[in-house]
N, C-alpha and C positions, 0 to 999 in steps of 0.2 A: 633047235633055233636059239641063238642067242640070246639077252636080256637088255632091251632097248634100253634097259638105265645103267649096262654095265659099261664101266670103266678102263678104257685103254692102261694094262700096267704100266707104258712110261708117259702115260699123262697121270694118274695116280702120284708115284713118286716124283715128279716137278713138284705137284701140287703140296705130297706131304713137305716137302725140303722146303715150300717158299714160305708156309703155314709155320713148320716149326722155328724157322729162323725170327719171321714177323712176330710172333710169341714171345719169343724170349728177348727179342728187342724192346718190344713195347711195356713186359714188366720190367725191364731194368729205364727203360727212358720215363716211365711214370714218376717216379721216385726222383726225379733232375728238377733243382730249384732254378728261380729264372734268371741268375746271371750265367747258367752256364747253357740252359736255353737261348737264352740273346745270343751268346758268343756264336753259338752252332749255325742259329738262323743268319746272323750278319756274315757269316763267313762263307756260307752258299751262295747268299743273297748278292754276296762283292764277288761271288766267283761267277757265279751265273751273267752277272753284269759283264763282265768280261768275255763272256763267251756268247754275248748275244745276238750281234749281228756274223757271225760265222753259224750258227746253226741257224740264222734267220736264210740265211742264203743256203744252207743244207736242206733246210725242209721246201724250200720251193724249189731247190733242183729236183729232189726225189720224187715229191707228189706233181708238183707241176701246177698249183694252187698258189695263189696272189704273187705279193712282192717282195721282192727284201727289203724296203724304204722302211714298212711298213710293219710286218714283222718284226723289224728287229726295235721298233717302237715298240709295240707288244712285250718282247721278251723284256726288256728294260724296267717299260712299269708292271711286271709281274713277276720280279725280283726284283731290285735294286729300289724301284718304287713301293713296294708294299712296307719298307719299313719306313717310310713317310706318314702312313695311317691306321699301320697295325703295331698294338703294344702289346707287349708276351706277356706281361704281368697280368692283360685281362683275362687269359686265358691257362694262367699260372699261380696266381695267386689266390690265397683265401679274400673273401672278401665280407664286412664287418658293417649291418646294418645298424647302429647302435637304437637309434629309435625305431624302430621294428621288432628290434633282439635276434634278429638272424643271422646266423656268420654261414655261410654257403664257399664251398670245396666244390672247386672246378676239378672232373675225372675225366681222364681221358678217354676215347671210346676202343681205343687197343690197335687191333688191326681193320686197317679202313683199303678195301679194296677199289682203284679209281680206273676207271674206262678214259681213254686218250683218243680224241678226234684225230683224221687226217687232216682236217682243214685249219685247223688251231694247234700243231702236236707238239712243238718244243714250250708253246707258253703256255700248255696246260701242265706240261713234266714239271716245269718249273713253279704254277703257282701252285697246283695239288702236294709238291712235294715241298715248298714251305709252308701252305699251314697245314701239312701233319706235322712238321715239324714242332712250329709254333705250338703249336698244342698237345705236343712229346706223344704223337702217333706214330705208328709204323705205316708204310703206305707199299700197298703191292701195286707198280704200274701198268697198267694193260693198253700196249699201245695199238692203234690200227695197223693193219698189216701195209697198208698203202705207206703209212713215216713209218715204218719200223727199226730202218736203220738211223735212221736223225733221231728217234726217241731214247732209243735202245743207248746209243754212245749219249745222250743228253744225260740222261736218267744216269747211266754209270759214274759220270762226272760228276755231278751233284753230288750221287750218294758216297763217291771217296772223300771229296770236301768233307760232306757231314764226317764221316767218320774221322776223319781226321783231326775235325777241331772237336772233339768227342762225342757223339751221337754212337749208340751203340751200334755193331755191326747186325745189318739185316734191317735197318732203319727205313731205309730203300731199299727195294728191290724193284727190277723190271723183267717181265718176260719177254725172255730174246726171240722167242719164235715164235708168236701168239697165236692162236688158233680158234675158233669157236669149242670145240673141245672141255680145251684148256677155260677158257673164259669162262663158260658155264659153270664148271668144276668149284670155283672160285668163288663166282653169285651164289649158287647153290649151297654152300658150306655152313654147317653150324660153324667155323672157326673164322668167319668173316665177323666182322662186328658192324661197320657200315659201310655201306657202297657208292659210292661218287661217282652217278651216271650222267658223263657226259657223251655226246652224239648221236646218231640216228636213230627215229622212234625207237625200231625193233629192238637196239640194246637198251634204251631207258625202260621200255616194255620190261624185256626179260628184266633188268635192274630190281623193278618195281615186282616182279613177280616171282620171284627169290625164296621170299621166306623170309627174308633179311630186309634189316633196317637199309632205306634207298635214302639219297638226296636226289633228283633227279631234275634235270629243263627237259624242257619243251620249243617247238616251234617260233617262229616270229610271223609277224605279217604287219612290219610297221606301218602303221598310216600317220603321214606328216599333216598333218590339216596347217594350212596357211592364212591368216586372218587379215584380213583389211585393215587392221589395228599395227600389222608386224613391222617392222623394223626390213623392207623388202631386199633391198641388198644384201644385208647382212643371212637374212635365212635362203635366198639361195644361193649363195657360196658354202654356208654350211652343209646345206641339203646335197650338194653335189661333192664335197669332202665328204660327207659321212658314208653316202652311197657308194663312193668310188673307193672307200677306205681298204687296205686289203682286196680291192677289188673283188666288193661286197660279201666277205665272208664271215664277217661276225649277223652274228642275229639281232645285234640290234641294228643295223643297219638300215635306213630309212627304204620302204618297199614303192609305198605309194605316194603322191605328193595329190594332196589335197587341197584344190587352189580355190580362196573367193575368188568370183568374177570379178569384181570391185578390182583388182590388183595382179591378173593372172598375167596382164600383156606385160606390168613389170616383172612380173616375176621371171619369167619364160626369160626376160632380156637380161636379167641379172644370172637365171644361172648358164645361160652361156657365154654369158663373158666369166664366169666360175672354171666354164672346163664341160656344159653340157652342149648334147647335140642333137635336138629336135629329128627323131627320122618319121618320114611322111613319106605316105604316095605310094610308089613302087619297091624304095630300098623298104622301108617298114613292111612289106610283106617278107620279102628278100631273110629279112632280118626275123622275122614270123617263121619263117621255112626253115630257118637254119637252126634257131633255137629252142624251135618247140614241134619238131618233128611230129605229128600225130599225138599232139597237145600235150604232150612230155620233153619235161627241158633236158635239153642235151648235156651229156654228162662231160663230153670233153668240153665245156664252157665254161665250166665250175671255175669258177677264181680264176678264170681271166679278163682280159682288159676289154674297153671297152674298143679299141682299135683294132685288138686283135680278132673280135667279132663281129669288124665289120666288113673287114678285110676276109672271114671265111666266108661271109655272106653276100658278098662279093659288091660291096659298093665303097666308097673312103670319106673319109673323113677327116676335117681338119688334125694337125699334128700336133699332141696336148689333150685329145678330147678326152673323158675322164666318166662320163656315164654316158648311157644314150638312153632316150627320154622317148616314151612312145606315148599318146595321148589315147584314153579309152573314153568311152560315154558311161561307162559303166560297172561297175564291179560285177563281176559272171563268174560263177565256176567255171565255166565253159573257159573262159578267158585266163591262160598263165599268168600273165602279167598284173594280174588280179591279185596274184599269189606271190611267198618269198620266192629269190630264184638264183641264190649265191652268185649273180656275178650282176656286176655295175649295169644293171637295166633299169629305169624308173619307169613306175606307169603316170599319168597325170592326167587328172581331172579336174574339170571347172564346175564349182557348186554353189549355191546363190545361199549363203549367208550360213554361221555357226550353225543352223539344225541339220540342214544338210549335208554340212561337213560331218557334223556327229552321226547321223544315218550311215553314210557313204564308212567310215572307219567300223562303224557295225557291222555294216554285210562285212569286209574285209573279214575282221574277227570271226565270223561266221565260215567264214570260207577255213581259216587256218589261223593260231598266233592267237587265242584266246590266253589270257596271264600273261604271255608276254611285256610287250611295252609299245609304247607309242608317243609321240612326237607333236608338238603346237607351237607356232610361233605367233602369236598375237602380247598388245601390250594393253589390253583389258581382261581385268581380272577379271570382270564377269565370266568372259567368256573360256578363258581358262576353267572357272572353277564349274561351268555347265559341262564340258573336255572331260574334266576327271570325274564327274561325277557320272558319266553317262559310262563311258568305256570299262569292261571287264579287261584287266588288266594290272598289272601290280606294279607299275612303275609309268610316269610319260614324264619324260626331256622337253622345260619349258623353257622356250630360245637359244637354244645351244644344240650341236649335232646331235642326235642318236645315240652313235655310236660310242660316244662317250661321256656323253650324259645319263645316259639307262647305265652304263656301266661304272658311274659314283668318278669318273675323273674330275669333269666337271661341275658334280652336285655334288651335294653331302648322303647321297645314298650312299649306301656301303658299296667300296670298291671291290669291284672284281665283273670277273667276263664268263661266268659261270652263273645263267639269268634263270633262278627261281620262278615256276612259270603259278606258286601256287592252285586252290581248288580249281578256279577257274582251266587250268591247262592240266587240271588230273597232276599234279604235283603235289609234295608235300610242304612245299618249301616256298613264300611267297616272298623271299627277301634272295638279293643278289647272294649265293654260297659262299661261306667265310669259313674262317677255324671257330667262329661261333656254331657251326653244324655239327664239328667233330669234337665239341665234350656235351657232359651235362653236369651238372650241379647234384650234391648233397646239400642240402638246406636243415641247418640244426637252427629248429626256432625254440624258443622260451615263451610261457605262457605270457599272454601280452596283459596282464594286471599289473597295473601302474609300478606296485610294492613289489614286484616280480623281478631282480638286476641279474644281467650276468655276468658284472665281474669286471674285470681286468681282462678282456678279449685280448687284445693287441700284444701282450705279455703274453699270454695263455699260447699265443701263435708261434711267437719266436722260441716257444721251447721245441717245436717240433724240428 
């Protein structure tokens, strides 16, 4: 009988080839000071911009998941945008507390191995493989096998860039044929150093269960709570933008809408003149049958539109419509719609005042999207700060979409689409993932006695 833990020999050597290449890349890019780091990063970052709406348009012909509109928004601000709000130097240079006495060396973490979603797969290639860069990592790509060919050509482009404006060769890498296998082989390795788990439970599971240092998310299950205080037009055109984004394939995407009664009948009338479209009666079963066949949503639905689901479920809809909005009494296990459900559905419920908004986004949490994020549109502080005080959760988007607000576009969280779900979501990580997860710090401190100097730090630096 075989040995359940033995090793296919040409998955073995893939494995040593991509291991030894990632190695010797990562000690020779360690040693690169940060003007020739900038150069590398901007030269991807201008190249990837250019090639963004073409693979935005590859990965939705391959998978069959959202839009190009939208997409290639994504690819854009996850290259060409990131060096709007990320500096190499933080993550490159010494840095010099002088009243404290500590001078702290950012170390790179080596070879950092990163799991690639099908539903996000050319603007994961690209932000995972600028901050390895940023942060003069090597980075072995693991892409789903559903994009493998939009990741695989994405990934190789990049990584000729990088090498070319000098990033060592083996900087990048991506497996062409990806396999579970293969991918285990990888998690499992003392030669990984961390893993960037992004997509479905079971691989942030196995991620987390490695042996190896994981960055890992988690689920969503936004509840938007809408306050009698809000700004009512304004929040639902957001609420049906953010839901319909991608046609709803980011996880921050607004799940449920949490409506006061005080303001629901505007609300309802503002987001259909947004692009929503109330289904009731008969078609809302129709739409029940189609999408959640024996209370599991249907996988051919995943990132598609909100017409194109109404049309299999066989009823129509105005031309333009952008989410479809079902009204519950209740949050239920029993009830999907309760739940995230990657494609432009909202559930909507009427709740008589802030406590019961905050209840109502508890059960949600309850149900799924604990650390996640979550969503309020009111313009009393109060009641905001009752909002975050009440919800487990490590991020909420106040008056602005979702979907880019939990993701640092439009707030000053740190940007990125890789959402830290923290203890709360069994995560390690409770901040949106940066190239701050892929170093850490040596910290040389001096005894803190007044009489105690050290010197001419800043001189001390430049000799190195």
């Amino acid at each position: 009988m075989s040995d359940m833990n033995e090793v296919a020999p040409e998955v073995q050597k893939i494995v040593d080839e991509l291991f030894a290449n990632a190695h010797k890349a990562a000690s020779t890019f360690s040693g690169f000071e940060k003007d020739k780091v900038e150069a590398i990063v901007k030269a991807v970052a201008e190249a990837a911009q250019d090639k963004a709406e073409f693979y935005a348009e590859w990965a939705v012909r391959e998978t069959g998941f959202g839009n190009v509109a939208d997409k290639h928004q994504k690819n854009l601000l996850n290259s060409i945008g990131l060096l709007d709000v990320l500096n190499v130097g933080d993550y490159v240079d010494p840095q010099v507390d002088d009243k404290k006495k500590i001078v702290s060396f950012p170390k790179p973490a080596g070879v950092v191995v990163a799991l690639v979603p099908c539903t996000n797969p050319v603007t994961t290639i690209y932000y995972k493989a600028l901050i390895s860069l940023m942060t003069r990592n090597s980075v072995i790509l693991c892409p789903h096998p559903a994009a493998k060919e939009c990741c695989v050509h994405a990934a190789e482009y990049v990584a000729k860039i990088a090498e070319r404006a000098g990033a060592p060769k083996g900087s990048i890498q991506v497996l062409t044929e990806p396999s579970i296998p293969l991918v285990n082989q990888l998690l499992q390795s003392d030669r990984t150093n961390v893993i960037l788990a992004t997509g479905g439970p079971a691989m942030v599971r196995a991620a987390y269960g490695s042996g190896n240092p994981a960055v890992g998310v988690g689920p969503g299950n936004v509840a938007c709570y809408v306050d009698k205080t809000a700004d009512i037009a304004t929040a639902g055109g957001q609420v049906v933008f953010s839901n319909s984004f991608d046609h709803s394939l980011p996880c921050t995407c607004e799940s449920v809408v949490v409506a006061d009664k005080e303001i629901s009948s505007q609300l309802k009338l503002a987001m259909t003149a947004a692009g929503a479209y109330f289904v009731a009666g008969e078609e809302e079963q129709k739409l029940r049958d189609f999408l959640f066949p024996e209370g599991i949503a249907c996988v051919a639905a995943i990132g598609k539109s909100a017409e194109w689901m109404a049309d299999k479920a066989g009823f129509s809809v105005p031309e333009g419509t952008k989410s479809l909005v079902v009204e519950i009494d209740e949050i239920s296990i029993k009830d999907p719609v309760s739940k995230e459900k990657m494609f432009p559905v909202l559930g909507y419920i009427t709740v008589d005042g802030v406590g019961q908004g905050i209840a109502t986004a508890l059960a949600m949490l309850e149900l799924m999207g604990k650390g996640h994020s979550a969503v309020i549109h009111a313009n009393d502080p109060a009641v905001v700060a009752r909002y975050g005080a009440a919800l487990p959760v490590c991020r909420i988007a106040v008056n602005t979409p979702g979907v880019v607000g939990s993701a640092g576009m439009t707030t000053n969280l740190t940007q990125g689409s890789v959402i830290g779900t923290g203890f709360f979501g069994r995560s390690s990580v409770d901040d949106n993932v940066g190239p701050k997860q892929l170093i850490q710090w040596t910290r040389v401190a001096y005894h803190k006695e007044p009489d105690v100097e050290m010197g001419d730090m800043g001189a001390a630096l430049k000799t190195l």
